[in-house]
Every structure is written in structure tokens, then in C-alpha cells.
C-alpha positions in Angstrom: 8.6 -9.4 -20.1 8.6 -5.5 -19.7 11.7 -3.5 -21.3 13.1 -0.6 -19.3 11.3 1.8 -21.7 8.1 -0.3 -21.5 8.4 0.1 -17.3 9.4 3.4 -17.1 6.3 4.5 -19.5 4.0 2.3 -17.7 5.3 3.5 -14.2 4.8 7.6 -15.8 1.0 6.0 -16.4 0.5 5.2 -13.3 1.5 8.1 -11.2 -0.6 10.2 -13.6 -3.5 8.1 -12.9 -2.4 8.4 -9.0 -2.0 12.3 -9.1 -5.6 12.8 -11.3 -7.1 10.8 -8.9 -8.4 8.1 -11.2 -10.6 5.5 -10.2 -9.7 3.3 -12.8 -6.4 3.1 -13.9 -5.5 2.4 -17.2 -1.9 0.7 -16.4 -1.6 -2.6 -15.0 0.5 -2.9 -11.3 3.8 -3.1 -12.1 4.8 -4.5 -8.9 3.2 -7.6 -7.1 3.7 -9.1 -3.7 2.9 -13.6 -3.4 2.5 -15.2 -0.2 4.5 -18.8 -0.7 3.1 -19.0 3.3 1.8 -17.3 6.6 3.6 -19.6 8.8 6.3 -18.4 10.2 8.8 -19.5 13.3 9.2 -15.9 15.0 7.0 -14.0 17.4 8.4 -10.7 16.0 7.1 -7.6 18.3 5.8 -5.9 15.4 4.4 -7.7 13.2 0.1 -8.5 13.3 0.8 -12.6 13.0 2.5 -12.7 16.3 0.2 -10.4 18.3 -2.7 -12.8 16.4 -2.7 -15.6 14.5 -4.4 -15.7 11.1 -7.7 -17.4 11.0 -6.7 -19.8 8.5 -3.1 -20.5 7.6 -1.1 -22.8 4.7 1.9 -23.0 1.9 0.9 -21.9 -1.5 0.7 -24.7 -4.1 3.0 -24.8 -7.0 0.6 -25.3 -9.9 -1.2 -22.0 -8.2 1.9 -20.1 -8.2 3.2 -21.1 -11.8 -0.7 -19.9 -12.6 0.2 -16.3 -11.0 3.3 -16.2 -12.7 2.5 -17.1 -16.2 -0.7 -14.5 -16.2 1.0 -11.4 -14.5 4.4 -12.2 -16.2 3.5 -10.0 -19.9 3.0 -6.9 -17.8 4.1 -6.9 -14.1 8.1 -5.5 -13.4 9.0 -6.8 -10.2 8.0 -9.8 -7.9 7.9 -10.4 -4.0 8.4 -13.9 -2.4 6.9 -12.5 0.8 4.3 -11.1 2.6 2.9 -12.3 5.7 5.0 -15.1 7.0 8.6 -16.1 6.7 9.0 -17.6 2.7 11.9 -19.8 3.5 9.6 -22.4 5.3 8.2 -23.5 2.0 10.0 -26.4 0.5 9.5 -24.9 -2.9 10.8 -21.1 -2.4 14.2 -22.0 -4.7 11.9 -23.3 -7.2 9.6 -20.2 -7.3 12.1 -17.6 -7.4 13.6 -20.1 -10.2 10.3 -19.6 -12.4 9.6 -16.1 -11.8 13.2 -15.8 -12.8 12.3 -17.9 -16.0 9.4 -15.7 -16.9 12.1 -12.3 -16.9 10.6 -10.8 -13.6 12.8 -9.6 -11.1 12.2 -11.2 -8.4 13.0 -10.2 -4.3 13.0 -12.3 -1.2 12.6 -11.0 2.4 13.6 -13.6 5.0 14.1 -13.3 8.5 17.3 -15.4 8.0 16.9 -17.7 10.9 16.5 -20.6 8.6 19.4 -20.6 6.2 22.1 -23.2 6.0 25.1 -23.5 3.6 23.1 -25.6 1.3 19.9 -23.2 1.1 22.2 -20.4 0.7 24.4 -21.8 -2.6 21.1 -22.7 -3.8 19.1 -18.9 -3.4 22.7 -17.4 -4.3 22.3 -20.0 -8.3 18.7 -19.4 -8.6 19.2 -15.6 -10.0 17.4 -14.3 -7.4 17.8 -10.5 -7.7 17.1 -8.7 -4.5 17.5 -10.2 -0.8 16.8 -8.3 2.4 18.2 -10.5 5.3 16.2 -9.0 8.8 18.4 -8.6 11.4 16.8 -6.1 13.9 19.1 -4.9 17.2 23.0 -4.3 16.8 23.4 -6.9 20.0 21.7 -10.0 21.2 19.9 -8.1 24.1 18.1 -5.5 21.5 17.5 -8.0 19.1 15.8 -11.5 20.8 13.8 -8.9 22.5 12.3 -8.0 19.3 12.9 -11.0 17.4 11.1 -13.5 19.5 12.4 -17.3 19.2 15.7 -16.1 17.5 18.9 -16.3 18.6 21.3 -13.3 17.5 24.6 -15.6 17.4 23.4 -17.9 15.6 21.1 -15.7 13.0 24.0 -13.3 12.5 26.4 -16.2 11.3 23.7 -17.6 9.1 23.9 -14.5 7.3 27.4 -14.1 7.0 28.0 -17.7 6.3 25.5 -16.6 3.2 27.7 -13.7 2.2 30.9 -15.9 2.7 29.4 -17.9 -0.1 28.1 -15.3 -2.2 31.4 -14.2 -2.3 33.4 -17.7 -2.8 31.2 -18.5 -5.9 32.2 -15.0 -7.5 28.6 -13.5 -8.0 27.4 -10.1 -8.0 23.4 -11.1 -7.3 21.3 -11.3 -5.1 21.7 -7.9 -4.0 22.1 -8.7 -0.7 20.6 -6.0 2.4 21.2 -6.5 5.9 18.0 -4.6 7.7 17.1 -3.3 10.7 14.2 -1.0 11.8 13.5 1.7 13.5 11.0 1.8 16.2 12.1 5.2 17.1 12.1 4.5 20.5 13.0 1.4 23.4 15.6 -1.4 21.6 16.8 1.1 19.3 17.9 3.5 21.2 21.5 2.4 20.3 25.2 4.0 20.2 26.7 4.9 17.1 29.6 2.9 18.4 27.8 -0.6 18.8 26.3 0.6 15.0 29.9 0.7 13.6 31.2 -2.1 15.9 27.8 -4.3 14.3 29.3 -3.3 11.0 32.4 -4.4 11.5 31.6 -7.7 12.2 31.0 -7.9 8.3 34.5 -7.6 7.5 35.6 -9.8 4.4 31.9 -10.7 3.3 29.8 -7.3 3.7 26.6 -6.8 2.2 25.9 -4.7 -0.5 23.7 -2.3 1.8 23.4 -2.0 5.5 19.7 -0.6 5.9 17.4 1.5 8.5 14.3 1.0 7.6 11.0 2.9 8.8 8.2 1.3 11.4 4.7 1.6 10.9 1.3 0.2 11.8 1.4 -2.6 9.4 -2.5 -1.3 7.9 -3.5 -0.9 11.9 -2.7 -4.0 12.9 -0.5 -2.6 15.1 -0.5 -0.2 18.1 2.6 1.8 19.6 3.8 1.0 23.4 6.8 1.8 25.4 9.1 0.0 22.8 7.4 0.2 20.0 7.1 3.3 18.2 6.4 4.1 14.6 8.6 6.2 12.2 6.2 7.5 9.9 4.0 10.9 12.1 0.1 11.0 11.5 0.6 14.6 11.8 1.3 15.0 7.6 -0.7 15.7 5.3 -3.6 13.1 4.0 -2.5 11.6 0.7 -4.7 8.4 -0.9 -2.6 5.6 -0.4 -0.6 4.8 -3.4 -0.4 0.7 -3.7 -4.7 0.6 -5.0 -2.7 2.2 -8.0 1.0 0.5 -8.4 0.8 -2.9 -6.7 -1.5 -5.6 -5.8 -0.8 -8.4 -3.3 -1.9 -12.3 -3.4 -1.9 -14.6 -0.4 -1.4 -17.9 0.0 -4.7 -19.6 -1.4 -5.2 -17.0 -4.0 -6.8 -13.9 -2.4 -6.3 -10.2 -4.1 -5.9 -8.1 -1.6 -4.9 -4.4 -2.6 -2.1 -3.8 0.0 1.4 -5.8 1.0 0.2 -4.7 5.3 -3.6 -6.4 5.0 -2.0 -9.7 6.3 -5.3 -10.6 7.1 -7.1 -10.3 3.8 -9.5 -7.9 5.5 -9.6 -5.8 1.8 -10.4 -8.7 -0.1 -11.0 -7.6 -4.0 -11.0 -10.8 -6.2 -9.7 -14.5 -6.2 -6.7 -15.5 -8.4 -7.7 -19.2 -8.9 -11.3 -18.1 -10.7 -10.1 -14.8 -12.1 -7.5 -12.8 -13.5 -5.7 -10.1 -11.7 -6.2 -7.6 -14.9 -9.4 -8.0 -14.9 -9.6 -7.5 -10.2 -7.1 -4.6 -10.9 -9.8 -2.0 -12.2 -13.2 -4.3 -10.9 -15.8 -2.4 -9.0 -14.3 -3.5 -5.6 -11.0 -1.8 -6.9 -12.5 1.2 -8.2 -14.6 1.1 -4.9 -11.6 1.2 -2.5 -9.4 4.2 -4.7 -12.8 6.5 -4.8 -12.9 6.1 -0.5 -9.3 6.6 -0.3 -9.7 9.9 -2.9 -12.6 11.1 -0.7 -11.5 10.2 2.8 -14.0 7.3 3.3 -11.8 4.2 4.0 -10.4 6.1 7.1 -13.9 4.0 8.2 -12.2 0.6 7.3 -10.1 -1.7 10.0 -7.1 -1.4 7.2 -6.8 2.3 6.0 -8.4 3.9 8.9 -5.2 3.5 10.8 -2.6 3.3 8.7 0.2 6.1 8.4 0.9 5.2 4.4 -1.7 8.0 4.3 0.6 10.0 5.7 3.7 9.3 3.6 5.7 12.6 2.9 4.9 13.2 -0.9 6.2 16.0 -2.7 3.6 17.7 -5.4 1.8 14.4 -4.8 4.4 11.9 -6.4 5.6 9.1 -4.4 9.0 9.1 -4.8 10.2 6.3 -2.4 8.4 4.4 -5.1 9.5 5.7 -7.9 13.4 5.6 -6.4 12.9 2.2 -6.0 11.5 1.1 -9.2 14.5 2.9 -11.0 17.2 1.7 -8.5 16.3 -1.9 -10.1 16.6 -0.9 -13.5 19.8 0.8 -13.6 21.2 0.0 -10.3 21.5 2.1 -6.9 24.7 3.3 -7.5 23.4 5.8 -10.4 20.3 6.4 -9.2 21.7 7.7 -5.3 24.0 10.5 -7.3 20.4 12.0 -7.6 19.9 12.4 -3.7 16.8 14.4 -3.7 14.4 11.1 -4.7 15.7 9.8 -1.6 12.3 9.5 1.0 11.9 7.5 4.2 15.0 5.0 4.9 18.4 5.7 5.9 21.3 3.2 4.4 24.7 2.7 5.3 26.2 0.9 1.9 28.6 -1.7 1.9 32.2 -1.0 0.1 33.4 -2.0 -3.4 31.8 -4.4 -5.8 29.9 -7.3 -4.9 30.2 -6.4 -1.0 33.6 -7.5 -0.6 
């Protein structure tokens, strides 16, 4: 378990490595993203899973997971319950979040929200789970089963406030709970501030903590931009390396490192959890391979980083400090952090009023 002083000196550690352009770093990720599956019961528009299906998919097994935990656990911060497919469709997500939990990480959960019942809910809401973003893309059900394929609006949006109803009945403060849409810049959200505030409203007597607008992008490549579909983040910045080879790593379902939380597909491949560690893949010559290309321009030649606009993040003096904003806002809280504006990169949020969301 890292203190707040240990994470904050680590996360100072890692930014200098980052901004020296060091090949091998000499902190250990601090953040870390697990695939409990790549199934998932959408078709979403923008995401690489629905436009093609992963060659091989599966549920992670629990012994391989407790595995993860119990090695990263002494020296990673924070913990993701997703990456490429929707987490609640394992049978054992309450259980992982439980462990992680057990093992002092703080842990976050990204679910499209389609699958939650009253049950499923009181049990995420007991588990400790610190963080959840519940997706709910289009302010009406036009906008949003055209981008959420297979969902139904109604019926998603009272799943989620049935979840805050009972977040709020059993008197607790966690998860943090975010209600997110994107941006595609373009097509289905092209909406009024009136069906935004109308949308919001809705929420009245169980709100979320945080009403979020979060940025599009290419997902690593994966995806392309069409008449509805348009992504956030301009190509017309300045290059920067990407900063996740140097603050995060990602692990799918069977066990593959891959580098970044977009390669859905495992295309950067650096290591295997089940017949190594991750400290010793973090800095292995595959690692230290992929930050040198990214330093001198060479992965722009790869199917993952040659298309993706994280190399075009907006960066001031070189210091990511979406990253950094978000690293501090769960250690002390968003509250204090936000009085400190300027750190603020990339999203828009609308927060929810008074404590616990009520």
C-alpha cells in the first residue's frame, strides 16, 4: 500500500523520467488498467470491439487476478476494472473490486450501466468501490441508441438512477459516482443546452456526484472519423511521446501487458503476467524499445501510435496535467483540487450539488 507522500513522490519520479525522456524509468506505474472481460453486450459507434471483433475473447480467472493484485499491490496507486469490454458481465466483478479493495488500492469501475439491477447495485455500492463512471451518451433516446447500439435509453437511465436512489438510501458517500457522456464534436451531439439542463433534471433527489463531458478520440487508431463521429482531441498540436509507456500499464484478460488502456487488441504486446512480473516488463527491452520510438518519432510507423491523437495531448512545459489532476483529485478529493482551476485539461464537468449527490 502506497501513502499519499509515497504516491505523490513516486508520481514527481515519473514525470521527471517522462520530461528527460528516459527510456527506463526508475518508478514503477502507479496506475494500472485489468480486463475482468472483452465481451461486451453493446455495439457502441465508437469503440474498436464493435466495428471488429477481437480475435480471441474470454473472462479473466480469479486465481489470475488475485495473482495481479497481490504482485502490483506494494507499489501501484490506483486500479481499473475495465478496459475493453463491459466488466459487469463477469460473475466475479463484486469480488474483484472487493480484493483490490482488500489490498488498499483504489479501485474504479467503468460500466456501460445497461446491466445493473437493485441487487448488483447494493452490492458495488458495500464493496468500497471508490470511483464509478456510469456511460450514458445522448441527452434523449434518439441521440443515444444511435450511439449506443442494443441499449435502450429508458431503461439504462433508470438503472442508473435506481443505483443512485440506493446509494443514497444506505447513507454512503462512495463510490464516487459520474454520469458520462462524450463528445464526438459533431452529429448526435449537437444538442441544446435546454435538453442538457432538462437531462439533468431528471436526477433530481438522487444526483450524481459529477455530470461529465468527456473527450473522443481514436481509441490508438482503431478508429476513424465519419459524418457522426468526430474526435475532440486536433492532430494539429504539437508532437508529445505518449505519456502511459511511463505512468501506467494495462493487462487483458488472459494476462497480456500491453502498454496502453486504447490497444484493445493487444497489438503492443510487451510481456505476459502469468510467467512474469509486471516490474520486471515495466523497464524490459520491449518497454524501453517502445518509449525510445515514441521519444524519436518512430512508432508513428506502428498500427497503435501511428494514429493516435494522445500524441497530440495539449501539455504545458511538457507535463501532463490531466494526469497529474487526476491522480491528486483521488487523494484529497475534487473539491480541493478544482479551487486550482488551471490543472484543469481536456473534459468539461457539470458537478452534482451538496454532499454525497443528494
Amino acid at each position: 500500500m502506497l501513502g499519499k507522500i509515497q504516491v505523490l513522490k513516486r508520481l514527481y519520479n515519473n514525470i521527471c523520467s517522462y520530461r528527460k525522456k528516459e527510456t527506463k524509468v526508475s518508478g514503477l506505474p502507479l496506475r494500472l488498467w485489468v480486463e475482468p472481460t472483452n465481451f461486451c453486450n453493446l455495439k457502441c459507434i465508437m469503440c474498436p470491439n464493435a466495428k471488429e471483433k477481437p480475435a480471441k475473447s474470454g473472462y479473466m480467472d480469479m486465481d489470475l487476478f488475485k495473482h495481479i493484485i497481490d504482485e502490483v499491490s506494494p507499489y501501484i496507486y490506483e486500479v481499473f476494472l475495465f478496459f475493453g469490454g463491459e466488466s459487469l458481465l463477469h460473475q466475479d466483478i463484486v469480488k474483484m473490486i472487493k480484493y483490490a479493495k482488500d489490498k488498499k488500492l483504489r479501485t474504479v469501475l467503468h460500466t456501460n450501466s445497461t446491466l445493473l439491477t437493485a441487487p448488483l447495485s447494493e452490492e458495488i455500492i458495500n464493496s468500497d468501490l471508490d470511483e464509478i463512471s456510469l456511460s450514458l451518451d445522448g441527452y434523449t433516446k434518439e441521440i443515444y441508441e444511435k450511439i449506443r447500439v442494443n441499449g435502450d435509453f429508458e431503461d439504462t437511465f433508470n438503472k442508473i438512477r435506481d443505483f443512485l436512489i440506493i446509494r443514497k438510501k444506505l447513507n454512503k458517500k462512495k463510490p464516487y459516482s459520474i454520469i458520462q457522456n462524450i463528445n464526438f464534436a459533431a452529429g448526435f451531439q449537437k444538442e441544446t443546452k435546454i435538453l442538457r439542463e432538462s437531462f439533468v433534471n431528471r436526477f433530481k433527489g438522487a444526483l450524481p456526484d459529477e455530470f461529465r463531458v468527456s473527450f473522443s478520440h481514436s481509441l490508438g487508431g482503431a478508429m476513424e472519423e465519419n459524418d457522426n463521429f468526430h474526435f475532440t482531441i486536433s492532430k494539429n498540436g504539437q508532437y508529445r511521446p505518449c505519456i502511459f509507456p511511463w505512468f501506467t500499464s494495462s493487462i487483458t484478460w488472459d494476462g497480456k501487458v500491453v502498454p496502453c488502456c486504447v490497444d484493445f487488441k493487444g497489438t503492443l504486446e510487451v510481456g505476459d503476467i502469468t510467467k512474469e512480473k509486471l516490474s520486471d516488463i515495466w523497464n524490459n527491452e520491449k518497454m524501453i524499445t517502445l518509449r525510445s520510438r515514441l521519444i524519436n518519432k518512430d512508432a508513428l510507423q506502428n498500427k497503435v501510435c501511428g494514429k493516435c491523437d494522445y500524441l497530440y495531448w495539449e501539455m504545458p512545459y511538457d507535463i501532463p496535467t490531466a494526469f497529474i489532476q487526476a491522480i491528486i483529485e483521488g487523494l484529497y478529493g475534487r473539491s480541493l483540487v478544482r479551487v486550482v482551476s488551471f490543472l484543469k485539461k481536456g473534459t468539461k464537468h457539470v458537478t452534482g450539488h451538496g454532499k454525497n449527490g443528494k
